[in-house]
Structures are given as C-alpha cells and as structure tokens.
MIVOZA-839375 format. One record per atom (N, C-alpha, C, CB): x, y, z; atom name; residue number from 1; residue in three letters. Coordinates in pm, whole numbers, plus 50000, padded with zeros to 5 digits. Each point is the difference from the previous one (the first is absolute). Glycine has a CB too. Layout:
BEGIN
R    px    py    pz at   i  aa
R     X     Y     Z CA NUM Ala
...
REM end
This chain:
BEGIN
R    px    py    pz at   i  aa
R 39316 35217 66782  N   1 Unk
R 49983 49887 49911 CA   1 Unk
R 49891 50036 49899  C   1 Unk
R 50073 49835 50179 CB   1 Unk
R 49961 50112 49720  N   2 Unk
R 49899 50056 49887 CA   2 Unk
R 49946 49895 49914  C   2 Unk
R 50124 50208 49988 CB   2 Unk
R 49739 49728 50005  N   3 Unk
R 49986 49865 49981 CA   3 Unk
R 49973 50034 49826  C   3 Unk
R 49893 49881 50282 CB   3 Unk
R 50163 50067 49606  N   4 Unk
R 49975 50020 49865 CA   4 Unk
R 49970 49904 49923  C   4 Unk
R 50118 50147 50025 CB   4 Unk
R 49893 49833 49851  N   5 Unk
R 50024 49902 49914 CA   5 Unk
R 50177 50017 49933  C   5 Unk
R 49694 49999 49950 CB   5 Unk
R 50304 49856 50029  N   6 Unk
R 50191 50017 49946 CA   6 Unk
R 49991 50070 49924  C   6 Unk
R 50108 49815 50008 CB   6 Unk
R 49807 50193 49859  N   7 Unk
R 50014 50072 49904 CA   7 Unk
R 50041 50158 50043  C   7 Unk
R 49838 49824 49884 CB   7 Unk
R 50118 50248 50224  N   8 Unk
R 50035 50108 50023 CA   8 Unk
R 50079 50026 50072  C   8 Unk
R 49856 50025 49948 CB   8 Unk
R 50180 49882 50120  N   9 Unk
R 50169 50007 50082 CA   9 Unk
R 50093 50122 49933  C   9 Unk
R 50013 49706 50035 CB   9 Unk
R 50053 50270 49821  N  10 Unk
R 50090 50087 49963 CA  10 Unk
R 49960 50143 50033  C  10 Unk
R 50067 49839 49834 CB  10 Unk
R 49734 50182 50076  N  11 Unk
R 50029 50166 49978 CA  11 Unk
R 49981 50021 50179  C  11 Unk
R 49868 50091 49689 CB  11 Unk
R 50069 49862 50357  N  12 Unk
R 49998 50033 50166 CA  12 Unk
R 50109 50045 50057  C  12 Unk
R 49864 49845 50027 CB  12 Unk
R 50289 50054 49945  N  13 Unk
R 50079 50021 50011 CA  13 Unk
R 50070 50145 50012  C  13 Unk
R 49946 49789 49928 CB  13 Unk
R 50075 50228 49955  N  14 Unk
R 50048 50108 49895 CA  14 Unk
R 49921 50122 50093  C  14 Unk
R 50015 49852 49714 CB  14 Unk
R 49884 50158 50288  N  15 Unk
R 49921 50105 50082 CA  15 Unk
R 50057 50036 50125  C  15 Unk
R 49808 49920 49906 CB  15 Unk
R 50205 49977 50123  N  16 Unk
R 50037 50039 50177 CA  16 Unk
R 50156 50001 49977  C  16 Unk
R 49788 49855 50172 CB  16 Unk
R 50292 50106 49797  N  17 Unk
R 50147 50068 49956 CA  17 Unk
R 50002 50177 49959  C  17 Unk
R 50051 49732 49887 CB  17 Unk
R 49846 50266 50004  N  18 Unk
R 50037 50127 49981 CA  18 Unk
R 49946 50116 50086  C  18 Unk
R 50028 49906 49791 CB  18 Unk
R 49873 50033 50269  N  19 Unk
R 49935 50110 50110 CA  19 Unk
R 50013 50002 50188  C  19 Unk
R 49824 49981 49781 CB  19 Unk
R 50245 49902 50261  N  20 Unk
R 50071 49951 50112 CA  20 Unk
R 50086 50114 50024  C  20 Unk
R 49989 49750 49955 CB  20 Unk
R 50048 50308 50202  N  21 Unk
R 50121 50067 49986 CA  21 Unk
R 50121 49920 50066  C  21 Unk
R 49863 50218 49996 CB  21 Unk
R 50120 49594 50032  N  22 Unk
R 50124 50013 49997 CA  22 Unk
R 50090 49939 49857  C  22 Unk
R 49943 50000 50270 CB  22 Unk
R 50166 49921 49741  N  23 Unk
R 50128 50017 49942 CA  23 Unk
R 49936 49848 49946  C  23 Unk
R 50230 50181 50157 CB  23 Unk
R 49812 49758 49913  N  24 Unk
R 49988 49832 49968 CA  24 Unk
R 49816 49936 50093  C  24 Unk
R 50380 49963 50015 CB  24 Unk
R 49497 50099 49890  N  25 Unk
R 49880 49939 50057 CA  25 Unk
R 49987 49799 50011  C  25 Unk
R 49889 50273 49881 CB  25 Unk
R 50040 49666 50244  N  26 Unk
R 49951 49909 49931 CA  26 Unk
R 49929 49950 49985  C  26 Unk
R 50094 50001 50006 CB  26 Unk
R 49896 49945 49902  N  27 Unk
R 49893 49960 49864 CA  27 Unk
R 50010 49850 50006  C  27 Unk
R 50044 50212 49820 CB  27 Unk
R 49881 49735 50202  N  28 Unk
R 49968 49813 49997 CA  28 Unk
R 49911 49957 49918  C  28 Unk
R 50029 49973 50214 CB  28 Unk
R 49942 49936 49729  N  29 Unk
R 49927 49888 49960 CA  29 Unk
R 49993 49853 50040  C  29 Unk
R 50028 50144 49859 CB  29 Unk
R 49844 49798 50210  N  30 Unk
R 50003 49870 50062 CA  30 Unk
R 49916 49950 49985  C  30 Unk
R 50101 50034 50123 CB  30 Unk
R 49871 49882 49779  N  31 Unk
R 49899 49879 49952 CA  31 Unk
R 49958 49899 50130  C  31 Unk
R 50127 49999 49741 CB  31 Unk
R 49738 50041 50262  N  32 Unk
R 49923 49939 50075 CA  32 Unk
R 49951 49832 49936  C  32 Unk
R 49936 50273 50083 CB  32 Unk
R 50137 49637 49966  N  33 Unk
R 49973 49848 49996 CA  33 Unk
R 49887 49897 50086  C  33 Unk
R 50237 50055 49951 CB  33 Unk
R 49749 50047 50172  N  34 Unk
R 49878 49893 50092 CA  34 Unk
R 50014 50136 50086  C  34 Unk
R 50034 49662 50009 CB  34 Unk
R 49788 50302 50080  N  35 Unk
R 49973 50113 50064 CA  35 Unk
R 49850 49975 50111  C  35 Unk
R 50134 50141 49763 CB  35 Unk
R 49838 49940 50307  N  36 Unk
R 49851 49979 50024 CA  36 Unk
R 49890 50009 49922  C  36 Unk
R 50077 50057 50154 CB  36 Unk
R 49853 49853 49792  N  37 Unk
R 49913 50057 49879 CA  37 Unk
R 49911 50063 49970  C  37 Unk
R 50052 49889 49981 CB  37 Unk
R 49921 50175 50145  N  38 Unk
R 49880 50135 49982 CA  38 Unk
R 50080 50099 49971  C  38 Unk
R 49820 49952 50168 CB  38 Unk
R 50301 50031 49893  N  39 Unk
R 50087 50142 49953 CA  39 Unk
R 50067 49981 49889  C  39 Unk
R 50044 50072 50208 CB  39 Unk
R 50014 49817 49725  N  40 Unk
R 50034 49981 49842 CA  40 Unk
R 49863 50071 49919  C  40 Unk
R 50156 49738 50037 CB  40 Unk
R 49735 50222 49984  N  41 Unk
R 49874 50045 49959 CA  41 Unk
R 50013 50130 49994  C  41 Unk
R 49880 49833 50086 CB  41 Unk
R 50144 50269 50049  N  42 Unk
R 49945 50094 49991 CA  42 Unk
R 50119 50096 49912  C  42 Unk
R 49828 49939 50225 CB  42 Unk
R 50280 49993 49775  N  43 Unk
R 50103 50076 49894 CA  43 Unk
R 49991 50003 49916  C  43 Unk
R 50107 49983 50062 CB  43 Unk
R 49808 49876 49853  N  44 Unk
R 49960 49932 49894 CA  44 Unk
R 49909 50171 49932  C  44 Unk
R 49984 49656 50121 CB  44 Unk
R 49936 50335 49992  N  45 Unk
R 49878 50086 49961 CA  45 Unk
R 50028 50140 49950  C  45 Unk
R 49880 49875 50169 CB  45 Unk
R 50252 50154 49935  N  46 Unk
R 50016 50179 49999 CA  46 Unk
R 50089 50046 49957  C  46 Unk
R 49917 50027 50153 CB  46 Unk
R 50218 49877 49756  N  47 Unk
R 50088 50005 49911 CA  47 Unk
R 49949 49955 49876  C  47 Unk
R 50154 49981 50162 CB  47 Unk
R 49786 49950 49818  N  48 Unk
R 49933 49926 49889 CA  48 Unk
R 50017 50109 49854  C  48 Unk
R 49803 49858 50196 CB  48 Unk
R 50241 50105 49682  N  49 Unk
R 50026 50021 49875 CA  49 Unk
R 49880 50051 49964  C  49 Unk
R 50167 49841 49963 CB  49 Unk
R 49738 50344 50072  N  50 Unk
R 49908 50002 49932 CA  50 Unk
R 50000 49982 49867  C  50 Unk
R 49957 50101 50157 CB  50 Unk
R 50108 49944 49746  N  51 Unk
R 50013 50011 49910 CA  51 Unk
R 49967 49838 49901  C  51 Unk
R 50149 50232 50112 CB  51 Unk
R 49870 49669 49987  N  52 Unk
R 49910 49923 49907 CA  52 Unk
R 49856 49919 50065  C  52 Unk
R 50244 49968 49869 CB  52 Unk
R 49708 50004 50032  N  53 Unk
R 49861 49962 50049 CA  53 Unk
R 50000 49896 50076  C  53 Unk
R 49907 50078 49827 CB  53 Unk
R 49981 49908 50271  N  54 Unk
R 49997 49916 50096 CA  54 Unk
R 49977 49847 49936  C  54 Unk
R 49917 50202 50161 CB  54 Unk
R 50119 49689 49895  N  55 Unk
R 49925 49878 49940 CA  55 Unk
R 49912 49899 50076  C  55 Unk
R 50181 50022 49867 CB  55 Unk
REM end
C-alpha cells in the first residue's frame, strides 16, 4: 500500500506499470472520508503537499 496524494495517483501509476513484472498490476485509489484522528493526522502530516506553504 502506498499512502499519496490524488494528485499523484496517475504518475505513480504509470511507474509501477512500466516497471512491475507482471501483465495486469493493481493499482487503486480510495478516498479516505472518516477515520481515527491521530491517524488521519498522521497521514495529514506525511503525505501533506510540500510544495505549498503551510498555513
């Protein structure tokens, strides 16, 4: 399992297709709606969008 942001779902994707050795890999995406909230937190924290500034 590979915890990301959606935005990178595709090229993630694409990566592991082309470098996977099998035929048909799979590849999921599943939007997290409710959760425990230290651990929403801590995904919050360690997926989190560096690229923009904190607020």
């Amino acid at each position: 399992m590979i915890k990301t942001l959606t935005s990178k779902v595709d090229n993630i994707s694409e990566f592991v297709r082309q470098n996977h050795p099998y035929d048909c890999v799979e590849v999921i995406s599943s939007k997290i709606d409710n959760g425990n909230p230290p651990y929403l937190k801590w995904i919050s924290d360690i997926v989190g969008d560096k690229s923009e500034p904190e607020k």
